[in-house]
C-alpha positions as CSV (number, residue, x, y, z in Angstrom):
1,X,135.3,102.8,92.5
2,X,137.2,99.7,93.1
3,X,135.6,99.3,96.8
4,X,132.1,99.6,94.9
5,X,133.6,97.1,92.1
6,X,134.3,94.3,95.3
7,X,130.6,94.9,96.2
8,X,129.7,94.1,93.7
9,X,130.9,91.1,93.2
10,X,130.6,90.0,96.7
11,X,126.8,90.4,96.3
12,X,126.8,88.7,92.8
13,X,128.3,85.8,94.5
14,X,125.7,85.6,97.0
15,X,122.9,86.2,95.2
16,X,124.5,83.3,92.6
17,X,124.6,80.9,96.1
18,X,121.0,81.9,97.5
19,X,119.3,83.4,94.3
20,X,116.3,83.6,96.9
21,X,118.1,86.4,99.0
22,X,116.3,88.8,98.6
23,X,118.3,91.5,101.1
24,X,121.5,90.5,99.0
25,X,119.5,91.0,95.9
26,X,118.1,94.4,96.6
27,X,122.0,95.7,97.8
28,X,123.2,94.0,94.6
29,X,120.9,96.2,92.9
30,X,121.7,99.2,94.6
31,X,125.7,99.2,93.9
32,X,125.1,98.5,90.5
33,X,122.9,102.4,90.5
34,X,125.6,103.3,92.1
35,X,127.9,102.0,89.2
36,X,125.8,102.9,86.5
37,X,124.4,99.5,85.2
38,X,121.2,101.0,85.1
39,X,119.5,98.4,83.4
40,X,121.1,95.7,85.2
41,X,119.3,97.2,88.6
42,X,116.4,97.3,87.0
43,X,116.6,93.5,85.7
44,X,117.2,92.5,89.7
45,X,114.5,95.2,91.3
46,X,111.8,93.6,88.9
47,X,112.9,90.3,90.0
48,X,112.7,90.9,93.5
49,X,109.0,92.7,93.2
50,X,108.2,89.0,91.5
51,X,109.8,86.8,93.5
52,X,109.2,88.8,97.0
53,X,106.2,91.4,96.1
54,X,106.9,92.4,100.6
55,X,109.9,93.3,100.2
56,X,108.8,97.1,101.0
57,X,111.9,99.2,100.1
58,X,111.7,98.2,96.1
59,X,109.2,100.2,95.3
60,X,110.1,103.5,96.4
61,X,113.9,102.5,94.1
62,X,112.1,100.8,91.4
63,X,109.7,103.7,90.9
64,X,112.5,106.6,90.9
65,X,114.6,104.2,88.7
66,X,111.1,104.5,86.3
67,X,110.5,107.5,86.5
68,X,114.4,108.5,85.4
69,X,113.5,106.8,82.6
70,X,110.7,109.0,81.9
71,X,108.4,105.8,82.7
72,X,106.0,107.9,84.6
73,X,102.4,105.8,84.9
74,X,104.9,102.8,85.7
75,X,106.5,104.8,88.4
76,X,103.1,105.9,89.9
77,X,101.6,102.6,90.1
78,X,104.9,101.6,91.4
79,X,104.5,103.7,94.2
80,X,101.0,103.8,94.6
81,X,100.8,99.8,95.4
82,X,103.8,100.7,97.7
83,X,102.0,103.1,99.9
84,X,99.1,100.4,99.9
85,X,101.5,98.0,100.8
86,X,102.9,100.1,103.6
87,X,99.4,100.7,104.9
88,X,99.1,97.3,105.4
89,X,102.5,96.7,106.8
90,X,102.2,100.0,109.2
91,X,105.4,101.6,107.9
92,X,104.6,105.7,108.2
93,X,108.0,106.3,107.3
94,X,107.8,104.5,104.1
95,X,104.2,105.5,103.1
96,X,105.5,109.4,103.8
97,X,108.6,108.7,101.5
98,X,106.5,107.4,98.5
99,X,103.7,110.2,99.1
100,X,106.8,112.7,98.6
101,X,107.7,110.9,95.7
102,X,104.3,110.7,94.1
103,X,104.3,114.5,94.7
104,X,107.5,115.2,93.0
105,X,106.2,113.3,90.0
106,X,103.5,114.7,89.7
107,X,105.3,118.0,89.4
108,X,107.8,117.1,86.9
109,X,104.9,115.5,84.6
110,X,102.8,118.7,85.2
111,X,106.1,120.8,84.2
112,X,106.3,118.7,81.1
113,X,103.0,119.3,80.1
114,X,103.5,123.1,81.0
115,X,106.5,122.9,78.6
């Protein structure tokens, strides 16, 4: 716990010197899943799909971060405009992983409705 603490703040202190890094940004955001500040990730994945709407690999965490908040049309839109996006960018790998995704959530909403 205390190596993801110094993470942490070794990202917060970047990000605070560069608030335009968005690498720094996105690993911020991904300790602080990690750590449970939940809302906190959210707060810095929205930023970076504003500030840096490229930056491929936010979608696929900002979608499941959605959709575990039951946020489900959110999450699909989220990862339909990154499969576009990967289209365009030629990344198979990525535009597989959000396809997989998609699938999965369609699941859990169809077993919801089942329910």
């Amino acid at each position: 716990m205390a190596a993801n603490q110094n993470n942490i703040t070794l990202l917060a202190k970047r990000v605070r010197n560069d608030p335009d890094d968005t690498f720094s940004k996105f690993a911020l955001a991904l300790e602080l899943l990690k750590a449970d500040s939940v809302e906190k990730a959210r707060m810095l994945f929205e930023a970076i799909l504003k500030q840096d709407p490229e930056y491929l690999g936010v979608y696929y965490h900002l979608g499941k971060l959605y959709e575990s908040q039951g946020k489900h049309e959110k999450a699909l839109e989220l990862f339909e405009n990154g499969i576009e996006l990967a289209e365009e960018k030629n990344e198979l790998r990525t535009k597989s992983e959000l396809r997989e995704a998609i699938q999965q959530l369609r699941l859990t909403i169809d077993d919801e409705y089942d329910a």
